[in-house]
C-alpha positions as CSV (number, residue, x, y, z in Angstrom):
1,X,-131.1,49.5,54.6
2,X,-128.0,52.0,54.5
3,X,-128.2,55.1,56.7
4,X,-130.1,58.4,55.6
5,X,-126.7,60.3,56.3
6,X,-123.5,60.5,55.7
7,X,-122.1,59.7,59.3
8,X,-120.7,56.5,59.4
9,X,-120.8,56.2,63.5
10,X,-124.2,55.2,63.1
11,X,-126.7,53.1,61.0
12,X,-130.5,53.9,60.2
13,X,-133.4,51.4,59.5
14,X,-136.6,51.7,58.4
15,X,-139.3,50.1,61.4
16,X,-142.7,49.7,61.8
17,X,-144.0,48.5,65.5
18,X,-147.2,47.4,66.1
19,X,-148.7,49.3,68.9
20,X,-151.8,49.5,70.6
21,X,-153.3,48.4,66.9
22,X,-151.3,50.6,64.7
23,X,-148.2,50.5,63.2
24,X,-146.2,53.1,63.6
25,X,-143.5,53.7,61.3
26,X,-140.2,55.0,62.6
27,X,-136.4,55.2,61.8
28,X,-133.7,53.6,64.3
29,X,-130.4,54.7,64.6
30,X,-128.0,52.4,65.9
31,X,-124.7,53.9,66.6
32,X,-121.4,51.8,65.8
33,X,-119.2,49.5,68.2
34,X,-120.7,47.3,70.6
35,X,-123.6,47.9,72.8
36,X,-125.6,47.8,74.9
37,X,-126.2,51.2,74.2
38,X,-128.8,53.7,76.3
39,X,-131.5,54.8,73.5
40,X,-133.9,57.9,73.2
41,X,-137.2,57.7,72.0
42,X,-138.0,60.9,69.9
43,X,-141.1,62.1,68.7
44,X,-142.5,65.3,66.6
45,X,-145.2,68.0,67.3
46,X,-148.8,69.0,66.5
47,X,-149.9,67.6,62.9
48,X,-146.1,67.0,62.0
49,X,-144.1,64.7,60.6
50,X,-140.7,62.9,61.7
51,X,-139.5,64.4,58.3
52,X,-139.7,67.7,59.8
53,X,-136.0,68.2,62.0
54,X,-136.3,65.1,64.1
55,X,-133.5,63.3,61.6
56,X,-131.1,66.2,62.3
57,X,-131.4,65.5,66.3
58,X,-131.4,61.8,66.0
59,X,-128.6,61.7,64.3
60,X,-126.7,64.0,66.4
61,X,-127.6,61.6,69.0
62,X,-127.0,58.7,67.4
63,X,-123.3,59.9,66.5
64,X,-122.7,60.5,70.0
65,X,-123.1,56.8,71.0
66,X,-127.3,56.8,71.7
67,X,-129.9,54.6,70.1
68,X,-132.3,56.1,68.8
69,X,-135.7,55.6,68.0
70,X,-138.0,58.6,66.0
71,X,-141.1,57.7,64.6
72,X,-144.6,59.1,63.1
73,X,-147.4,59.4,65.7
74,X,-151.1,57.5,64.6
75,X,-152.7,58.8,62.2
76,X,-149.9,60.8,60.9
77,X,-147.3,60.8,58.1
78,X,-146.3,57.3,57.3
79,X,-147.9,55.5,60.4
80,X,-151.2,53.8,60.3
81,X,-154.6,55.2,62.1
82,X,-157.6,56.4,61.1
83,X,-159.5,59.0,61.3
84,X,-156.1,60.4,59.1
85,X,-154.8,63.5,61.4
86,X,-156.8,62.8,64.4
87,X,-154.3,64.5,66.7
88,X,-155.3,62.5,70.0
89,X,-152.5,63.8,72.4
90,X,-153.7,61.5,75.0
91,X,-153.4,58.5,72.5
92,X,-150.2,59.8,71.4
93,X,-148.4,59.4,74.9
94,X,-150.2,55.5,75.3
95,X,-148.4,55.1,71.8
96,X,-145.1,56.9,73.3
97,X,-145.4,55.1,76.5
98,X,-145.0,51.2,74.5
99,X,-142.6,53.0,72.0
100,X,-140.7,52.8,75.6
101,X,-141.5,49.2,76.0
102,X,-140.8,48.4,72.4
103,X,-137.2,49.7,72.1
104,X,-136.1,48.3,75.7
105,X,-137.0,44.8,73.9
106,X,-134.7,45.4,71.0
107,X,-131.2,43.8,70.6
108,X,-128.5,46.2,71.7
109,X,-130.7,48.0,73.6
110,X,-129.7,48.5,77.7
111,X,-133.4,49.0,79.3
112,X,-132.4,50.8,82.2
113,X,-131.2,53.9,80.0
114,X,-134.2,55.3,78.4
115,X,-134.4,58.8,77.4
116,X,-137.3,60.8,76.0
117,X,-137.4,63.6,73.9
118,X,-139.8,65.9,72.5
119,X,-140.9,69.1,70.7
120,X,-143.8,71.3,70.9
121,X,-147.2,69.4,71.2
122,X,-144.6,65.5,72.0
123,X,-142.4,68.4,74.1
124,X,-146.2,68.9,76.5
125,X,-146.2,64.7,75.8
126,X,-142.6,64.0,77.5
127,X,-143.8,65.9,80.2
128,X,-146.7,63.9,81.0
129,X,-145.2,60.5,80.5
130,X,-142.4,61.4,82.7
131,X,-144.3,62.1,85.8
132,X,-145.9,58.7,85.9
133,X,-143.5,56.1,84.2
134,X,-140.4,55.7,86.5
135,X,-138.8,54.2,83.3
136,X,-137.4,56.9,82.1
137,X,-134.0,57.9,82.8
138,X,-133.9,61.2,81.5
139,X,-136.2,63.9,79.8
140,X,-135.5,66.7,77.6
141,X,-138.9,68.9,76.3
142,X,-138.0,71.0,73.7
143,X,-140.5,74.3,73.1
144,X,-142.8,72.0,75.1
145,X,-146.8,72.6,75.3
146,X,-147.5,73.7,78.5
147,X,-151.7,74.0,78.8
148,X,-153.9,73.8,75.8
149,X,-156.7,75.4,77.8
150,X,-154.7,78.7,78.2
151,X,-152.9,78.6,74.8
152,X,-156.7,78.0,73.1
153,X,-157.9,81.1,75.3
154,X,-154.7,83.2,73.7
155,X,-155.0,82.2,70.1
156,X,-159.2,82.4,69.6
157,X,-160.8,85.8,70.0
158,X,-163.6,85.5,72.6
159,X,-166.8,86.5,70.9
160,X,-165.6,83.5,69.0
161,X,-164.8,81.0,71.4
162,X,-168.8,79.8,72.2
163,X,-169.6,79.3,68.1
164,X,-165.9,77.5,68.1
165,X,-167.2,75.1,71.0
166,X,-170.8,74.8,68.9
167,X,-168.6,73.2,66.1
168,X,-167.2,70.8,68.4
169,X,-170.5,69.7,69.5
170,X,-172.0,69.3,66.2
171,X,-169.1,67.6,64.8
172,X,-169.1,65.3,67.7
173,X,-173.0,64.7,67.0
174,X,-172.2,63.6,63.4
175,X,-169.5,61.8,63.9
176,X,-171.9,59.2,66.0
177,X,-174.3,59.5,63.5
178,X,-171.9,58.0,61.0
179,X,-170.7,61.1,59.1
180,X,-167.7,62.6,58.5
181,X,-164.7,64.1,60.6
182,X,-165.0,67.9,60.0
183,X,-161.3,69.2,59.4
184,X,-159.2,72.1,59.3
185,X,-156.4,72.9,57.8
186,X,-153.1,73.2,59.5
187,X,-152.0,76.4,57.4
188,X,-154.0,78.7,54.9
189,X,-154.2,78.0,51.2
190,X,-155.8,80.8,48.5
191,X,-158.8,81.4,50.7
192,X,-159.0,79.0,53.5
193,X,-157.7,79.5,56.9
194,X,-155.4,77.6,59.1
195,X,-154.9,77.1,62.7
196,X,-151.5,78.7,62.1
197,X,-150.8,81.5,59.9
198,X,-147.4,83.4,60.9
199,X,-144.8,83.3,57.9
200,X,-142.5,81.1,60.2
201,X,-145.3,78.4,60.7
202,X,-146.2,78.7,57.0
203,X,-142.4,77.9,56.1
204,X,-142.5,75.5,58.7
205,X,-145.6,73.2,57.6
206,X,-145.5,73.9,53.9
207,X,-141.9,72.0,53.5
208,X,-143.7,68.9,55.1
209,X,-145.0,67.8,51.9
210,X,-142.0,67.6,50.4
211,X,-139.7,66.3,52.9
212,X,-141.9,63.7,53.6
213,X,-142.6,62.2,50.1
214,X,-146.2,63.8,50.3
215,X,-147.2,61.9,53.0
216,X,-148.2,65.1,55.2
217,X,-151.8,65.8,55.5
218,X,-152.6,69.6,55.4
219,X,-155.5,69.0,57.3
220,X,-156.4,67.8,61.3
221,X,-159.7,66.5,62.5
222,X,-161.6,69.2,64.4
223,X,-161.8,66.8,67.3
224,X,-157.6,67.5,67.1
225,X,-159.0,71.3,68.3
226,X,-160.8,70.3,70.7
227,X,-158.7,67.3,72.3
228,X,-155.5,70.3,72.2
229,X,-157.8,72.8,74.0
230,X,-158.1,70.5,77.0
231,X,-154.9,69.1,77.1
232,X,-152.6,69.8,80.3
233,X,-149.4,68.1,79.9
234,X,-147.4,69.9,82.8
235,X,-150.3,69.5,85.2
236,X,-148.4,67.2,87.1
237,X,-144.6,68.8,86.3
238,X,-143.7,68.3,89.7
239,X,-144.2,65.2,89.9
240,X,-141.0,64.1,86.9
241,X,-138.2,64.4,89.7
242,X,-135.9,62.7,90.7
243,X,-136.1,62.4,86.6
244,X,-133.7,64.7,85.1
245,X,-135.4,67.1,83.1
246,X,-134.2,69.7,80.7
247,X,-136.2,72.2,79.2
248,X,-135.3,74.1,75.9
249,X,-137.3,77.5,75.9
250,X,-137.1,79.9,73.2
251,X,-137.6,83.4,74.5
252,X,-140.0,84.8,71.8
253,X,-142.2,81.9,71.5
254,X,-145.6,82.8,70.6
255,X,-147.3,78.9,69.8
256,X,-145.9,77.3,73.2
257,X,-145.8,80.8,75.1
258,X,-142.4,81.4,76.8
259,X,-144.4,82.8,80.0
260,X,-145.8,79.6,80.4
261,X,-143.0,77.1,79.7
262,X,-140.7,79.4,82.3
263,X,-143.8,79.5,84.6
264,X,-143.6,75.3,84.1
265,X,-140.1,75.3,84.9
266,X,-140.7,77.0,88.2
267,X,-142.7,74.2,89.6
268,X,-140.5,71.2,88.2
269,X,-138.2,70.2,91.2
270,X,-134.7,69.0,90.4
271,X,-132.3,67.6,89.1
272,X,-133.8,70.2,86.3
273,X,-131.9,72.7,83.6
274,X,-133.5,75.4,81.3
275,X,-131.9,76.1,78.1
276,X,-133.2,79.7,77.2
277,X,-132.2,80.2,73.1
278,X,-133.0,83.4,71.2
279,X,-135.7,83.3,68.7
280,X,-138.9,82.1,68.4
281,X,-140.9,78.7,68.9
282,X,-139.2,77.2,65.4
283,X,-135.8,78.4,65.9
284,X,-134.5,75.1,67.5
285,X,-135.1,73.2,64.0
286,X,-133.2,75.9,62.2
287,X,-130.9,78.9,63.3
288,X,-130.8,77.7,67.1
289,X,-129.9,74.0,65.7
290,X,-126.7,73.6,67.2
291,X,-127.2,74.8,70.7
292,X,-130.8,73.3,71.2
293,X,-129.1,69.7,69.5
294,X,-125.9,70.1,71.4
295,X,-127.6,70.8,75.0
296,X,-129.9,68.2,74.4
297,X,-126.8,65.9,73.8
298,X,-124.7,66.7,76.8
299,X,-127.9,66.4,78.8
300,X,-128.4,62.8,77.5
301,X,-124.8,62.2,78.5
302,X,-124.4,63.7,81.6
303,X,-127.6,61.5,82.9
304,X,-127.9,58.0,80.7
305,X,-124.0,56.7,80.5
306,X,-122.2,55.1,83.1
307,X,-120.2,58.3,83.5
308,X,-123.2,60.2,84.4
């Protein structure tokens, strides 16, 4: 299948790995020349799709000599799973973790260089993985969820909170009974809220659609609430080193809070970098492009080639 882009250091195919019962659809780059090449496994955030700016990073990767291997989490844009957008970030990193698995078993692939990277909710992911699997050569988490207890607590008002954690209870109730998933959608439409309503995240989500040949789903399970409300992915930050880690910030983010990410940052123990980029948490897909892809890059080459 030829490439998605007009670079001819690289080559793209269309893959579909079966893991832990789903397949999982995915693009691989493969740059040009002989290998074995280090590869990065990439992944997307919260009720995403791969569609959504992970292309624009993989192939800045790719062109720079990396394999690279992005791909749809369950249950979400072209990948298999059921319930559809049951955002299950503990399921997620089991996927992420035999992504790992998967691509050191691929032809051209050298196993000991395996890099992650992430954004958003797969940013929080990245960290998680890193501090148990001593695979990994090298981490970057951009705009990376930091707690989903304290993030839930900032975005719900709290008269609210005790009917929100009703919902969950009930939903979970008929959901062993047999009945349906209740859902939410990701942002509003006409009169119907979303978990994310800011123009930037409206602009962000409602190109999804499109870019992904209308296989987004506007909607997430409301069990995807509740699993995100618990979810600690830097509980155990500390515990990534001696894995290089870099961590792209942006310093008006208001869905991953900067405090928290810098706060993150504090605890991780070296060899760590922070990339602080003006703007807000969707910047780094857009007008911050170029210094979040090109620091994201050099970090992957200062730590996964034989140089490094």
């Amino acid at each position: 299948m030829p490439t998605a882009c007009s670079d001819l250091s690289f080559s793209r195919v269309d893959v579909a790995p079966q893991i832990n019962g789903v397949s999982l659809a995915g693009w691989l780059y493969r740059p040009a020349g002989p290998g074995p090449w280090p590869a990065i496994v990439m992944s997307h955030g919260f009720a995403c799709v791969k569609e959504q700016g992970l292309d624009r990073f993989a192939a800045t990767f790719a062109a720079a000599g990396f394999a690279v291997l992005a791909y749809d989490h369950r249950a979400c844009g072209a990948s298999g799973g059921s319930p559809r957008g049951e955002i299950d970030p503990l399921a997620q990193i089991a996927d992420l973790r035999e992504m790992v698995t998967w691509i050191q078993m691929q032809d051209g692939i050298d196993p000991e260089r395996i890099g992650l990277w992430g954004t958003s909710y797969s940013g929080g992911h990245v960290l998680a993985l890193g501090a148990i699997d001593r695979r990994i050569g090298c981490i970057v988490a951009q705009v990376p969820t930091i707690s989903g207890g304290e993030s839930f607590r900032r975005r719900v008002a709290p008269d609210a909170i005790a009917p929100l954690r009703r919902r969950f209870n009930a939903d979970r109730a008929e959901r062993l009974s047999g009945g349906e998933p209740e859902r939410r959608r990701v942002i509003p439409e006409g009169d119907q809220p979303g978990l994310y309503h800011s123009p930037e995240a409206q602009a962000f989500w409602g190109a999804a659609a499109a870019l992904s040949a209308g296989r987004w789903d506007p909607q997430v399970t409301l069990r995807s609430v509740e699993l995100a409300s618990d979810y600690e992915p830097a509980a155990a930050i500390e515990r990534i080193s001696p894995i290089p880690l870099l961590m792209v910030v942006a310093d008006q983010d208001e869905v991953t809070p900067t405090d928290l990410a810098l706060a993150a940052y504090q605890r991780a123990q070296e060899p760590k970098r922070l990339c602080l980029i003006r703007g807000g948490h969707f910047d780094p897909y857009d007008r911050r492009f170029p210094q979040a892809a090109a620091t994201a890059r050099d970090w992957f080459r200062t730590h996964l080639t034989p140089a490094g």
